[in-house]
C-alpha positions in Angstrom: -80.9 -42.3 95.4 -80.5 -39.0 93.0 -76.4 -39.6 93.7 -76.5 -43.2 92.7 -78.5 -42.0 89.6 -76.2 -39.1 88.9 -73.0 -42.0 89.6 -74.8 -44.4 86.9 -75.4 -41.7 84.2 -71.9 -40.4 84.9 -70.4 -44.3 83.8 -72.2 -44.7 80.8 -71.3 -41.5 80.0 -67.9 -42.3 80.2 -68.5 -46.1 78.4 -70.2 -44.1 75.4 -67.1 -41.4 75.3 -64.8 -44.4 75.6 -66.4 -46.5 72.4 -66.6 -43.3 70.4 -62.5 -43.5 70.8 -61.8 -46.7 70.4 -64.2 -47.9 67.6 -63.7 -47.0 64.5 -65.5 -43.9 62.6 -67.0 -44.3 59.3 -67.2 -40.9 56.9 -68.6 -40.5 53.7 -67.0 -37.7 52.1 -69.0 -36.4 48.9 -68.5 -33.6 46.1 -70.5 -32.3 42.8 -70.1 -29.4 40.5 -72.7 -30.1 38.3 -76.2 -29.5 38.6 -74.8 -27.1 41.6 -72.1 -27.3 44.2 -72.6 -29.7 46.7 -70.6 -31.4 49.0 -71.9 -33.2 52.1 -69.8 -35.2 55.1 -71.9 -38.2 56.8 -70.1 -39.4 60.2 -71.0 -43.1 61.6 -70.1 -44.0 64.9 -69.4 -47.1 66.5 -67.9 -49.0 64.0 -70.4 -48.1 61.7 -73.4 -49.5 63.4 -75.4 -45.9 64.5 -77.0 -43.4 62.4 -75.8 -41.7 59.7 -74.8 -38.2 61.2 -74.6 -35.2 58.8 -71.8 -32.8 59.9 -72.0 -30.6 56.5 -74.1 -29.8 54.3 -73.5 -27.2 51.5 -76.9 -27.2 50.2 -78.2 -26.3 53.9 -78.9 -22.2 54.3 -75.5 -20.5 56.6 -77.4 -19.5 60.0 -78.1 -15.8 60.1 -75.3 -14.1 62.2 -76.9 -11.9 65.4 -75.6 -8.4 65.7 -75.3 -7.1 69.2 -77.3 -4.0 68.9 -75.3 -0.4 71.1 -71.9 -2.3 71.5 -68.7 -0.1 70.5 -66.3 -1.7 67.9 -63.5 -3.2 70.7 -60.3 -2.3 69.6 -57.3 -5.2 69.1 -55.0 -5.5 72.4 -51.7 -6.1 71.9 -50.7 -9.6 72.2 -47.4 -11.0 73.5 -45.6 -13.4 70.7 -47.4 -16.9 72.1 -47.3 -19.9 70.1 -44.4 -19.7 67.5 -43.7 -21.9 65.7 -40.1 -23.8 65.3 -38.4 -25.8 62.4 -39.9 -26.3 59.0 -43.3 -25.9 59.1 -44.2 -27.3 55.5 -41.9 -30.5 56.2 -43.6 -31.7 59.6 -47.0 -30.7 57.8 -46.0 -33.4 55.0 -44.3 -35.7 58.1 -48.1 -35.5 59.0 -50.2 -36.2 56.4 -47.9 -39.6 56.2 -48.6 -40.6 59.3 -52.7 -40.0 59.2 -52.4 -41.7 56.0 -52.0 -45.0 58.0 -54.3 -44.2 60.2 -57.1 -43.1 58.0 -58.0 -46.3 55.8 -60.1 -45.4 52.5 -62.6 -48.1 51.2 -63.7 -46.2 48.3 -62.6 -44.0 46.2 -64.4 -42.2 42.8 -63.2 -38.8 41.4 -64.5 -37.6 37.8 -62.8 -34.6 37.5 -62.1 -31.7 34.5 -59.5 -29.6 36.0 -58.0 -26.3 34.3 -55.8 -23.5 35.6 -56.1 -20.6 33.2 -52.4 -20.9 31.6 -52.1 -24.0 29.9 -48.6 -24.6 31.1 -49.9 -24.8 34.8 -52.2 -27.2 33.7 -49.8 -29.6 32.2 -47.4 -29.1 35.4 -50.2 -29.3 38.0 -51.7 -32.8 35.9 -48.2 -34.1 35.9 -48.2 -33.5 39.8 -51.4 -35.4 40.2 -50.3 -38.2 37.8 -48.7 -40.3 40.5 -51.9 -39.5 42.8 -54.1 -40.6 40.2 -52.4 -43.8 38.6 -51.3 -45.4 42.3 -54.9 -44.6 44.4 -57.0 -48.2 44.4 -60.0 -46.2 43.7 -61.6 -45.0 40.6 -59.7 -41.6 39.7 -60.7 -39.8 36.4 -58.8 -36.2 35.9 -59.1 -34.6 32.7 -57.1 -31.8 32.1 -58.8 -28.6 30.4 -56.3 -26.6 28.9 -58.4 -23.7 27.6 -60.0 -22.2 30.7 -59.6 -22.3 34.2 -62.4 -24.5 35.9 -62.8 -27.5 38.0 -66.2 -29.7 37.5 -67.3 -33.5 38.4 -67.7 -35.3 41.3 -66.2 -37.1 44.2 -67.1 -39.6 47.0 -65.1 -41.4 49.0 -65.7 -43.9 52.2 -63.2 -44.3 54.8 -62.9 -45.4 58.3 -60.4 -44.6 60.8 -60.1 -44.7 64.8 -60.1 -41.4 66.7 -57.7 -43.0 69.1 -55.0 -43.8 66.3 -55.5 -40.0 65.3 -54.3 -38.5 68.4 -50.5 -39.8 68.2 -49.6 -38.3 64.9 -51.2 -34.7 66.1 -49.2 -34.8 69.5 -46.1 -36.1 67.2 -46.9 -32.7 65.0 -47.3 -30.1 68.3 -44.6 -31.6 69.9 -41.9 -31.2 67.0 -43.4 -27.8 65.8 -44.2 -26.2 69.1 -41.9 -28.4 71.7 -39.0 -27.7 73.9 -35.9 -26.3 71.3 -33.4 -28.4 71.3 
């Protein structure tokens, strides 16, 4: 009887672990500067159906970090060379971000931002960067730049959904090229 139990649990535990993969993941992605820093990430599963789960929360307290009382400072062993990785690290970082970006599909999309880097000419450069970001998103993108101090102040949400199965290919693609086989 207790194995047949233990058998049953064990298959809806896979069913559940199975659904979490294949339906897709809603996130709510927030951000304020103003009246203090916030920023909060809201996860829901199951197409959207189950309760909103809150991963972060700035506004929470950090945990207090435990100290192991009469332990010696360990000293740092020498490690071989491990992981290394091959080829051009910044160009299969971009190759990336490409591929996630059809795989993570944003509903919404609001940013109010005042941004300012100190040195006016760095603004100017870093707002034309942005420009084509700002002026081809479907969402709502406000950037103003400030070009007499460094800052950055406003707000930003944005909703999207994407399927933790259609995430996995583009990170295998990424391991596999950076820390693969040389050819």
């Amino acid at each position: 009887m207790a194995l047949q139990i233990l058998l049953w649990f064990g298959v809806a535990l896979l069913a559940l672990i199975t659904l979490t993969m294949i339906l897709p993941i809603h996130a709510v992605l927030s951000w304020q500067s103003d009246p203090a820093k916030q920023s909060t990430v809201l996860l829901r599963l199951f197409g959207g159906v189950s309760p909103a789960i809150k991963v972060y929360d700035s506004s929470r307290p950090p945990k207090p970090k435990t100290k192991t009382a009469g332990k010696a400072p360990q000293r740092r062993k020498e490690r071989g060379r491990g992981w290394v990785a091959k080829g051009d690290v910044l160009a299969e970082g971009v190759a990336l971000l490409r591929r996630l970006r059809g795989a993570v599909h944003i509903d919404v999309l609001r940013l109010d931002a005042e941004v300012g880097l100190g040195d006016p000419a760095q603004t100017g450069q870093f707002y034309g960067q942005l420009c084509p970001l700002i002026y081809t998103t479907g969402g709502h993108v406000f950037v103003r730049p400030n070009f007499d101090q460094a800052c950055l102040r406003g707000s930003a949400l944005a909703r999207l959904h994407f399927t933790p199965l259609g995430l996995i290919w583009p990170f295998v693609r990424f391991g596999w090229r950076m820390f693969g086989p040389v050819r």
